[in-house]
Biotite code that builds the C-alpha atoms (Angstrom):
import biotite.structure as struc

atoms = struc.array([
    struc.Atom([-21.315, -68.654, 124.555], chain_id="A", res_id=1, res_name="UNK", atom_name="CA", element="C"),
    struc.Atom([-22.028, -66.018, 127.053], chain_id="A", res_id=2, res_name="UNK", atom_name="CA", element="C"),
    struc.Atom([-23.070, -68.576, 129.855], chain_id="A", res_id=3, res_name="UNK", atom_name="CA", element="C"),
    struc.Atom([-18.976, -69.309, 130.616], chain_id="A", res_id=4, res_name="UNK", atom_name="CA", element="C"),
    struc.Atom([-16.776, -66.912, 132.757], chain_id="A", res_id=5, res_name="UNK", atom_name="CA", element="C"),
    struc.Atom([-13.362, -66.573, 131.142], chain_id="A", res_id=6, res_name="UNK", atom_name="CA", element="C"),
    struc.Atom([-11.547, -66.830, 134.229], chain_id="A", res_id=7, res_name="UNK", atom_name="CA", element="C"),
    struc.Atom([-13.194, -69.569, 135.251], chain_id="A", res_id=8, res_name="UNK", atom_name="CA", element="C"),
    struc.Atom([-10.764, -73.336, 134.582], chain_id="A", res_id=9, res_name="UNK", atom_name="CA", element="C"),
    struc.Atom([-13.530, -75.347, 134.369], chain_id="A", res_id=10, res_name="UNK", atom_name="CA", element="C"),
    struc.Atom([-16.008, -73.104, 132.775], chain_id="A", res_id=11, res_name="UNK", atom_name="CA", element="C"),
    struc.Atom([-12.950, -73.021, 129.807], chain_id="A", res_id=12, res_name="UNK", atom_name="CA", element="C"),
    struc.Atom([-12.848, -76.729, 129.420], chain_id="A", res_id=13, res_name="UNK", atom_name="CA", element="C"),
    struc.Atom([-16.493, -77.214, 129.200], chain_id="A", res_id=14, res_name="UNK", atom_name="CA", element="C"),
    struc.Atom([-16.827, -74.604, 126.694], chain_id="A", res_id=15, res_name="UNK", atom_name="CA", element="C"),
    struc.Atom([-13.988, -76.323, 124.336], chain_id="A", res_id=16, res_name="UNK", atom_name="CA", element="C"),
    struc.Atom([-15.662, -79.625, 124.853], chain_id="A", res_id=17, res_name="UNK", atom_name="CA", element="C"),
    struc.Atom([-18.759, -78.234, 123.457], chain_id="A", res_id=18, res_name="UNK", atom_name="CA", element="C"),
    struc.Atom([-17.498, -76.186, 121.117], chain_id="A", res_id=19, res_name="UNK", atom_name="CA", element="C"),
    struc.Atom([-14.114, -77.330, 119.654], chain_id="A", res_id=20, res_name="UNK", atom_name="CA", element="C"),
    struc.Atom([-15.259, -81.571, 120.574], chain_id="A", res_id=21, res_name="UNK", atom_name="CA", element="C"),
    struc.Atom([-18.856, -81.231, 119.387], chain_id="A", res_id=22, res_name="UNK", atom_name="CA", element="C"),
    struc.Atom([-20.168, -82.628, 122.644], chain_id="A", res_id=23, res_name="UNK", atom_name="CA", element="C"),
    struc.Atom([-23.786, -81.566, 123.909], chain_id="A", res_id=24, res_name="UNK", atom_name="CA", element="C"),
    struc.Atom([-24.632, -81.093, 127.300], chain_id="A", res_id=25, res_name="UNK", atom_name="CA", element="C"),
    struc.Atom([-26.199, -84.003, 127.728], chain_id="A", res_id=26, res_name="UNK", atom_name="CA", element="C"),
    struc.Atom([-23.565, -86.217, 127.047], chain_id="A", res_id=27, res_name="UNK", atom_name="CA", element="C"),
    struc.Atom([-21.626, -83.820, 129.498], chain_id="A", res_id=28, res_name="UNK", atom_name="CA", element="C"),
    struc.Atom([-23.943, -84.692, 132.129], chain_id="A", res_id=29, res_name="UNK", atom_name="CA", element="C"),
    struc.Atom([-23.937, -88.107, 131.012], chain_id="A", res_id=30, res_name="UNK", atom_name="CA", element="C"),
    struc.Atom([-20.392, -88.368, 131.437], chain_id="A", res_id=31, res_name="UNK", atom_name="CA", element="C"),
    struc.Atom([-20.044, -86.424, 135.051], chain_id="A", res_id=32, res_name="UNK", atom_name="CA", element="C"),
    struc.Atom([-22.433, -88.677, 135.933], chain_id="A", res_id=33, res_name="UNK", atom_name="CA", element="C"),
    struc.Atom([-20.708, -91.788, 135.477], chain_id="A", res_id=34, res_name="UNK", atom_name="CA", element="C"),
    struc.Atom([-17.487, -90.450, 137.151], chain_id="A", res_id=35, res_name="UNK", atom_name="CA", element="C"),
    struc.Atom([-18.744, -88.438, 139.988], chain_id="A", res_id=36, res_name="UNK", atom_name="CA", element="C"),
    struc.Atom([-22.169, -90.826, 140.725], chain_id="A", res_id=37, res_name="UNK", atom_name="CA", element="C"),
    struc.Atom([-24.525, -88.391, 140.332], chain_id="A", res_id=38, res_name="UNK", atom_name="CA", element="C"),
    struc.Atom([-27.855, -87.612, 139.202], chain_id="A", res_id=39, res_name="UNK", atom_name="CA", element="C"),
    struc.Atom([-27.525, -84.422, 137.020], chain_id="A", res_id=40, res_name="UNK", atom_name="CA", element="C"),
    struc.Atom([-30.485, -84.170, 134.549], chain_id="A", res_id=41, res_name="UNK", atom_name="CA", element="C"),
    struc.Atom([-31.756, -81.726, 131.745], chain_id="A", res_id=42, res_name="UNK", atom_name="CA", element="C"),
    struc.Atom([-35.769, -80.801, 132.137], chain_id="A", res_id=43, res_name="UNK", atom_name="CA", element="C"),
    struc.Atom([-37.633, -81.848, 128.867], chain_id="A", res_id=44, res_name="UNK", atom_name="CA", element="C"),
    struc.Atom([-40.158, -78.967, 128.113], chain_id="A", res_id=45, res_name="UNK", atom_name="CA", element="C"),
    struc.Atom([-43.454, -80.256, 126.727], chain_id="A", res_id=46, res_name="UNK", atom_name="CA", element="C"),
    struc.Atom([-44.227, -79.156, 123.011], chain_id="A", res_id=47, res_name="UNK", atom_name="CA", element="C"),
    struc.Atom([-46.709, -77.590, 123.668], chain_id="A", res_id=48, res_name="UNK", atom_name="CA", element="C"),
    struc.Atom([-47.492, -75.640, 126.926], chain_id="A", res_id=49, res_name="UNK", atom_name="CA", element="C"),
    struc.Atom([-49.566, -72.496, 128.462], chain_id="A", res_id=50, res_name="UNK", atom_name="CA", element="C"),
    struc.Atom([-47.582, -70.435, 130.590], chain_id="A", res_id=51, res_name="UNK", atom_name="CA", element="C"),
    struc.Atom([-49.496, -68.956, 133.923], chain_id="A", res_id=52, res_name="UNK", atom_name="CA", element="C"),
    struc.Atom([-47.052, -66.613, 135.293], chain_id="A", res_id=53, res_name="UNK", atom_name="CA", element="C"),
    struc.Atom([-43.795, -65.339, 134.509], chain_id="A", res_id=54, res_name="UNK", atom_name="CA", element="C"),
    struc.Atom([-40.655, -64.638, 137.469], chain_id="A", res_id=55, res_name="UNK", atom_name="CA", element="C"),
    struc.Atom([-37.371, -63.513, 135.913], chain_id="A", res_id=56, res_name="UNK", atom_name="CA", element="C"),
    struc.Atom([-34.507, -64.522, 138.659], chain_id="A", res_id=57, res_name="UNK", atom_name="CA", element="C"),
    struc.Atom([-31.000, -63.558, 138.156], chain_id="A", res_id=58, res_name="UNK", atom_name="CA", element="C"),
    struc.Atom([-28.980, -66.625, 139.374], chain_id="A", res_id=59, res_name="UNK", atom_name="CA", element="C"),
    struc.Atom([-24.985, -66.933, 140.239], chain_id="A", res_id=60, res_name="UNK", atom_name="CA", element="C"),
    struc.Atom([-24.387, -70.219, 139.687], chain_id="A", res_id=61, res_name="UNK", atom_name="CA", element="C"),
    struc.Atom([-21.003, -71.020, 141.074], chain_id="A", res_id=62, res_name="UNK", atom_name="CA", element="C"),
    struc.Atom([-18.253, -73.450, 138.152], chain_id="A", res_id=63, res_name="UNK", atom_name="CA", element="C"),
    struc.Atom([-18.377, -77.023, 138.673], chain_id="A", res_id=64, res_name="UNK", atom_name="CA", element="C"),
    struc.Atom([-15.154, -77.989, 140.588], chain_id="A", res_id=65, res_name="UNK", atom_name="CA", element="C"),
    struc.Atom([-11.983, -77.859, 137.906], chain_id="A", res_id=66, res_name="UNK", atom_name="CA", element="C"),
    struc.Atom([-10.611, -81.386, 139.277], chain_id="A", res_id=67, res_name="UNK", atom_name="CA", element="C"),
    struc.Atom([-14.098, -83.041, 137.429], chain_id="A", res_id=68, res_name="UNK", atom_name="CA", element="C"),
    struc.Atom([-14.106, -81.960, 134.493], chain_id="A", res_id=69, res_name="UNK", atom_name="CA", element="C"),
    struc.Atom([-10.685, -81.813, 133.927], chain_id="A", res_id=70, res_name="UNK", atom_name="CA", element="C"),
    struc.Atom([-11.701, -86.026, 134.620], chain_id="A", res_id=71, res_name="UNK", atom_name="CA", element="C"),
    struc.Atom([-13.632, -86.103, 131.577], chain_id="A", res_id=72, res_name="UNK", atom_name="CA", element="C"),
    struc.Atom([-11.290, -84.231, 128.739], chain_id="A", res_id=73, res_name="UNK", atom_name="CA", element="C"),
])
């Protein structure tokens, strides 16, 4: 997946849970949620939908602290 940085801990360990443990993301959220008491949630697109305008925005989203997710594995 191109979405994890390779010198990134905890970017590593979520990428093996997803790909080596079969988890989704959702029960990765689902999980940090329980530990850290948080509210992390997944936007359900509709089916069906009309899109108005389009923005492309290149984000840097920083890696979720190593010490949490190395909680979960």
């Amino acid at each position: 997946m191109a979405c994890f940085r390779e010198d990134s801990r905890s970017d590593t360990l979520i990428k093996d849970l997803i790909e080596k443990d079969n988890w989704t993301i959702e029960k990765l959220l689902d999980k940090i949620n329980q530990i850290d008491n948080r509210n992390l949630t997944l936007i359900k697109k509709p089916l069906i939908g009309i899109e108005i305008s389009v923005e492309l925005k290149e984000l840097k989203l920083d890696s979720l602290p190593f010490e949490l997710i190395n909680q979960i594995k």
